[in-house]
TIPA-596798 format. One record per residue (C-alpha): x, y, z; residue in three letters. Coordinates in steps of 0.25 Angstrom, whole numbers, plus 5000, padded with zeros to 4 digits. Example, Ala and Ser with C-alpha at 12.3 -4.5 7.8 and 13.67 -1.06 7.14 Angstrom:
BEGIN
504949825031ALA
505549965029SER
//
This chain:
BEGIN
550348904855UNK
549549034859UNK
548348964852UNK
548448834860UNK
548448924874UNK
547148984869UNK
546448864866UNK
546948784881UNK
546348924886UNK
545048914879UNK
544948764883UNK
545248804899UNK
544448924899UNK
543348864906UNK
544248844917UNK
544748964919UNK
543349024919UNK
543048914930UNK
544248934937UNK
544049084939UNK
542549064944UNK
543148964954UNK
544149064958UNK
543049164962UNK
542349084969UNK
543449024977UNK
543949154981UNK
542649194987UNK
541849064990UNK
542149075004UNK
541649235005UNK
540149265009UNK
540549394999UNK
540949314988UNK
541249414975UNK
540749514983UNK
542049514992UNK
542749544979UNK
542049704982UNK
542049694995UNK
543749655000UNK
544349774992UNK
543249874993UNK
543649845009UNK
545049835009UNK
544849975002UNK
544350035014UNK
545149965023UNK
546350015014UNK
545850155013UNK
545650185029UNK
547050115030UNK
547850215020UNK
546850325013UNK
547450395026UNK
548750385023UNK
548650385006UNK
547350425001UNK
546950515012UNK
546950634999UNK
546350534989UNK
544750514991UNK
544850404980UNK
545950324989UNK
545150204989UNK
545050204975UNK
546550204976UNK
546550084984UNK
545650004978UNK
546150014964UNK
547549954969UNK
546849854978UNK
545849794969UNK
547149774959UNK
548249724968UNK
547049624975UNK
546849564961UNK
548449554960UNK
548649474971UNK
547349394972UNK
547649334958UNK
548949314959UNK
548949224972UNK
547849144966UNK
548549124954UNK
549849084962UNK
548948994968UNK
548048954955UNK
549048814950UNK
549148754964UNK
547748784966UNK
547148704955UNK
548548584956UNK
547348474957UNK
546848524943UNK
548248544938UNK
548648374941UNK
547148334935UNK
546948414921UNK
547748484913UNK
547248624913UNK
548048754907UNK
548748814921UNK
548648944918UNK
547348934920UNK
547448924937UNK
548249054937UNK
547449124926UNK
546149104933UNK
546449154946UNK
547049264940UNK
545649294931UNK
544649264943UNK
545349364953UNK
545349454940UNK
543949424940UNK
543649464956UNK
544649584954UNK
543749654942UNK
542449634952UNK
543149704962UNK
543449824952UNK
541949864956UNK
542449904970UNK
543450004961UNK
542250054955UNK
541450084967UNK
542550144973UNK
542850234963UNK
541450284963UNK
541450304978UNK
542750374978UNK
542650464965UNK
543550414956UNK
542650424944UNK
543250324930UNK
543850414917UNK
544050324903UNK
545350284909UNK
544650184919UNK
544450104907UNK
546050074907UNK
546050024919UNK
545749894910UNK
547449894908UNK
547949904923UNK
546949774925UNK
547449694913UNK
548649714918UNK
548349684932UNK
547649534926UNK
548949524916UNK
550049534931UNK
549149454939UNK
549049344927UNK
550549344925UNK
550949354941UNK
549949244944UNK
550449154933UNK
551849164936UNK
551549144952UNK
550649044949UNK
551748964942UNK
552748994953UNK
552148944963UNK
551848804959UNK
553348794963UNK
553548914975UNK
552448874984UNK
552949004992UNK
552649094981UNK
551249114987UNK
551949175000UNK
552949254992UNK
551649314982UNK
551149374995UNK
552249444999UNK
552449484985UNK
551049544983UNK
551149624998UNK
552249694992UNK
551649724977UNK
550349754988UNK
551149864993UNK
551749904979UNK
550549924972UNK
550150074981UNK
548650014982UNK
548550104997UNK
549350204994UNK
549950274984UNK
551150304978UNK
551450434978UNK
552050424992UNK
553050314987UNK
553450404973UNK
553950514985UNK
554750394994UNK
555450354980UNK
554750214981UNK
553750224968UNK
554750114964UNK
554050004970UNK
552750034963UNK
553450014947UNK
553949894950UNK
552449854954UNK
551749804942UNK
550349794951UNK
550549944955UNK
550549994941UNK
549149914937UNK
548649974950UNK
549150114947UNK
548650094931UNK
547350044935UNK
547250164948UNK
547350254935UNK
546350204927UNK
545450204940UNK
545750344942UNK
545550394928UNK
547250434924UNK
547650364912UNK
548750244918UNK
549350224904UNK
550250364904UNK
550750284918UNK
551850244907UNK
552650144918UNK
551550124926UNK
550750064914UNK
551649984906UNK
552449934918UNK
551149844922UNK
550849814909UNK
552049754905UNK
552249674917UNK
550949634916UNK
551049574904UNK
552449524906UNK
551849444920UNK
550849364911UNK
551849314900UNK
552949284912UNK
551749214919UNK
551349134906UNK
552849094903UNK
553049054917UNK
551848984920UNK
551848904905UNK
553348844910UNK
552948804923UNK
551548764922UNK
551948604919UNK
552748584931UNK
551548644941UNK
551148494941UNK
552348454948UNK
552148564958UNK
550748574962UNK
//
């Protein structure tokens, strides 16, 4: 059975790689920018979000830009890919009715091509750790981890919202409610210290998205995330858990979209 899934995914993978170009280009194809944007919106919404809270936050922190931007760059990617994946089966429901093609592939492209615009924009993270002075140790190289298990937690949400909204239209309504309050949860203009004094650190464990950030924050800032012991594996095992939910779920419904879309 795995076999047979590796062949369909050999035999579609031109697809995929096609459906991913299309996917970049859509999403800037009205933008005089165009990739070029991909640099330019968080580097601004940096500054924007540094004036706003470094008084209040990071007024003691030179690198507080760094600080934001490391959570910015990761939560963006989050919730980019997961709307377009919620969105990915009804998008393509002419190509659905006409030819059969694998259905994960909708959702697992828009995950991978917003992937794709997320690790260019990692090149601002760079530049702004030069500029501010936070200057990479050999535990940068882990932060390899934190974004597996970023991809592995947007894959398995996008898959299971994907599949969930072919029969709840209003899921795309709730979804943005629902990523305002991870938003919040996820300490990216602030952090956390204050809340661990209030007795509100609750909130942030149960926060997968926080923990990549804060894992990721660490490997950025040269401290070694995996003697986090909670803060490492509680990711991880979601992470992992999310994609074999979202598989599972996806495989059981993705006969009856037809009727639906």
């Amino acid at each position: 059975m795995f076999k047979e899934q590796i062949k369909t995914f050999k035999r579609y993978r031109f697809l995929l790689r096609e459906l991913v170009k299309k996917g970049i280009k859509l999403k800037y194809r009205r933008s005089y920018l165009g990739i070029l944007w991909t640099l330019l919106e968080p580097l601004l919404t940096t500054c924007v979000l540094t004036l706003v809270f470094g008084h209040f936050f990071g007024k003691n922190d030179k690198t507080f830009p760094v600080y934001i931007l490391t959570g910015r760059l990761l939560y963006t990617f989050f919730s980019g890919a997961t709307k377009a994946a919620m969105k990915s089966i009804r998008a393509h429901a002419g190509m659905i009715k006409k030819v059969y093609v694998p259905k994960y592939i909708y959702p697992l492209s828009s995950v991978l091509f917003n992937f794709i615009i997320f690790m260019i924009s990692l090149i601002v993270l760079v530049g702004a750790a030069v500029v501010f002075k936070v200057y990479p140790t050999v535990w940068v190289f882990t932060g390899i981890v934190p974004l597996f298990m970023l991809f592995m937690l947007t894959l398995g949400a996008g898959m299971i919202l994907s599949t969930m909204s072919v029969f709840f239209r209003d899921l795309e309504y709730l979804w943005d409610v629902a990523l305002m309050l991870i938003m919040y949860t996820c300490a990216i203009f602030y952090k956390t210290e204050t809340m661990e004094k209030t007795g509100s650190a609750w909130v942030f464990r149960l926060n997968p998205l926080y923990a990549i950030i804060r894992c990721f924050r660490d490997a950025v800032y040269g401290r070694n995330m995996f003697t986090e012991g909670y803060w490492f594996w509680m990711p991880m095992a979601v992470s992992i858990v999310s994609v074999i939910v979202g598989v599972a779920l996806f495989k059981k419904n993705q006969d009856k979209f037809i009727l639906h879309i």
